[in-house]
Steps between C-alpha positions, in 0.01 A plus 500: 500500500790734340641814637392798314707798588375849474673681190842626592515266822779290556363145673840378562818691698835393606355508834251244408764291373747502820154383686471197231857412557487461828139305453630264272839479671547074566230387210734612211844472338750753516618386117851595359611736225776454358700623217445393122666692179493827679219486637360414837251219470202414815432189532152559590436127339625344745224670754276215701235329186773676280392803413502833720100459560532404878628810595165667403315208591616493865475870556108469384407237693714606824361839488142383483249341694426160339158346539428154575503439130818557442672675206378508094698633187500480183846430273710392218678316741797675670264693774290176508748285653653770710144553650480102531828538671429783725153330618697158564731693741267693682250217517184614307311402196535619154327449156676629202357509091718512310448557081570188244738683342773449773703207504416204684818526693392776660147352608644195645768758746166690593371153608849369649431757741157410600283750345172420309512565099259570270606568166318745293457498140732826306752730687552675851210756487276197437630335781451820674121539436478141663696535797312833557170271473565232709639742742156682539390116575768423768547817678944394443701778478610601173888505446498689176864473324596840428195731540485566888779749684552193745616275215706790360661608836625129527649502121691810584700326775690353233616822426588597843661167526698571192614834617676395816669238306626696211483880548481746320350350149407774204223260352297197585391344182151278591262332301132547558177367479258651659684774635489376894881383539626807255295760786652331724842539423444925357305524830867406718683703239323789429672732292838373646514253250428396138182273437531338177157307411543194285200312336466253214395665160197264559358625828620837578206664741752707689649650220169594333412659828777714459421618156103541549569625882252321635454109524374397208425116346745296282515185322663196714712277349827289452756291686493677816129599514467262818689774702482824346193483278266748702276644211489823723732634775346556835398796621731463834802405287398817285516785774823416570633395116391843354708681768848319478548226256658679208596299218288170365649337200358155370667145392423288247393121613769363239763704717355380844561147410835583370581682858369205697748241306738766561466545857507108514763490257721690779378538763333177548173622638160397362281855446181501347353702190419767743772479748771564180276797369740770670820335458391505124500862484839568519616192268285628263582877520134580583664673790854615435692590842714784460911497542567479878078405606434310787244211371318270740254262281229311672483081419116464644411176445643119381153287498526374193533149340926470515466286127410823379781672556780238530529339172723221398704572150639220410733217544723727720168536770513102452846510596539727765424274750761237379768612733 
């Protein structure tokens, strides 16, 4: 079951993130930032399952009683195998579904970890509908991905994380799905510090919450609709988005796959569709930091399959091994 927050609550505090820290404290990576074309990249990809799912996934479960069941979710993939993960460590049961539009890569890391699969025919909130069925069945607890305050108070410990390492940023640039890791990171900030939303043109539910003001359905679709291809933001996520995230701006897929051979092409790190979305922002002027701005941009994610980002050109990839 889903939070849902009385209208001008706020489900999610700083307070409530200093508690998940300290929860989660020993199950997940402190991950590096470090600094990239003037900017100040987090390396959130390279997060346990990489992606920066644990850290929500470890505060749910650790702040819950689990039944005998164990733990169910439903995913495009990322909170899937961080829920596979977290059960593995803490020794309990899970069964994820997970929709046949994700890539087979990311079933088979669900399963590496030891959790059951079931894939579903369309996209998350399909998924969703079955997880939320067999659950009734089971009696597991259900680890949703981004619509509880539990799962949200664990995302934001990436920003807390961030600030101790860094200081005193102007803007965190994030991209979002369905709004749970974006709350978390305005719910650490506040008003302290920019939120800058960033969705693909082809599944943008935060950003037509913003314009409706309300959460409101969208169309799902495109490369990175695996991890941020919610057709409607959650209601948790919501409380807090409508309070602090100020900007949301949105990519095209063409320019996410350019970012991602990009970020390979120097930095050498593999980031899926959806774990480029934010860094694709700024290289695209969809966000355009001002003379003197402090930018931290979030890379979420790197499941993806490495052939399609890393592509040989030529007889000079043939050769490059030579020496």
């Amino acid at each position: 079951m889903t939070s849902t927050p009385e209208d001008g609550a706020v489900p999610v505090t700083p307070d409530d993130i200093e508690r998940a820290a300290t929860r989660i404290d020993g199950y997940v990576r402190r991950t590096p930032v470090i600094e990239y074309e003037g900017l100040w990249l987090k390396l959130e990809l390279l997060q346990h399952t990489g992606s920066f799912k644990p850290r929500g996934a470890f505060n749910r479960v650790l702040s819950a009683p689990v039944p005998a069941a164990g733990v169910i979710a439903a995913s495009g993939g990322n909170h899937g195998a961080a829920v596979a993960y977290a059960a593995s460590q803490l020794g309990m049961p899970a069964e994820v579904m997970i929709p046949s539009s994700s890539p087979p890569l990311k079933r088979r890391l669900i399963e590496r970890h030891g959790a059951r699969v079931v894939v579903v025919d369309g996209f998350f909130d399909d998924a969703q509908r079955v997880a939320e069925q067999r659950q009734e069945v089971t009696g597991a607890l259900m680890l949703h991905p981004f619509d509880h305050p539990g799962t949200v108070a664990g995302q934001g410990t990436m920003a807390r994380e961030l600030e101790e390492q860094i200081g005193g940023i102007d803007t965190l640039v994030v991209a979002s799905g369905g709004g749970g890791f974006t709350a978390g990171q305005a719910a650490w900030f506040g008003d302290r510090v920019r939120v800058v939303s960033v969705e693909p043109e082809t599944s943008q539910c935060l950003r037509a919450a913003l314009a409706a003001g309300a959460p409101t359905a969208v169309a799902v679709g495109g490369v990175a609709a695996d991890s941020l291809g919610a057709r409607q933001i959650g209601r948790a996520p919501w409380a807090v988005v409508r309070r602090y995230v100020d900007e949301a701006v949105v990519v095209s897929d063409d320019d996410i796959r350019a970012t991602q051979r990009a970020i390979w092409d120097n930095l050498h790190l593999i980031s899926e569709p959806g774990g480029a979305a934010a860094l694709t922002a700024i290289s695209t002027g969809a966000y355009r930091p001002t003379r003197g701005e402090c930018v931290a941009v979030v890379l979420c994610g790197s499941n993806c399959d490495p052939s399609t980002v890393v592509r040989p050109t030529g007889p000079s990839a043939d050769d490059a091994d030579a020496g």
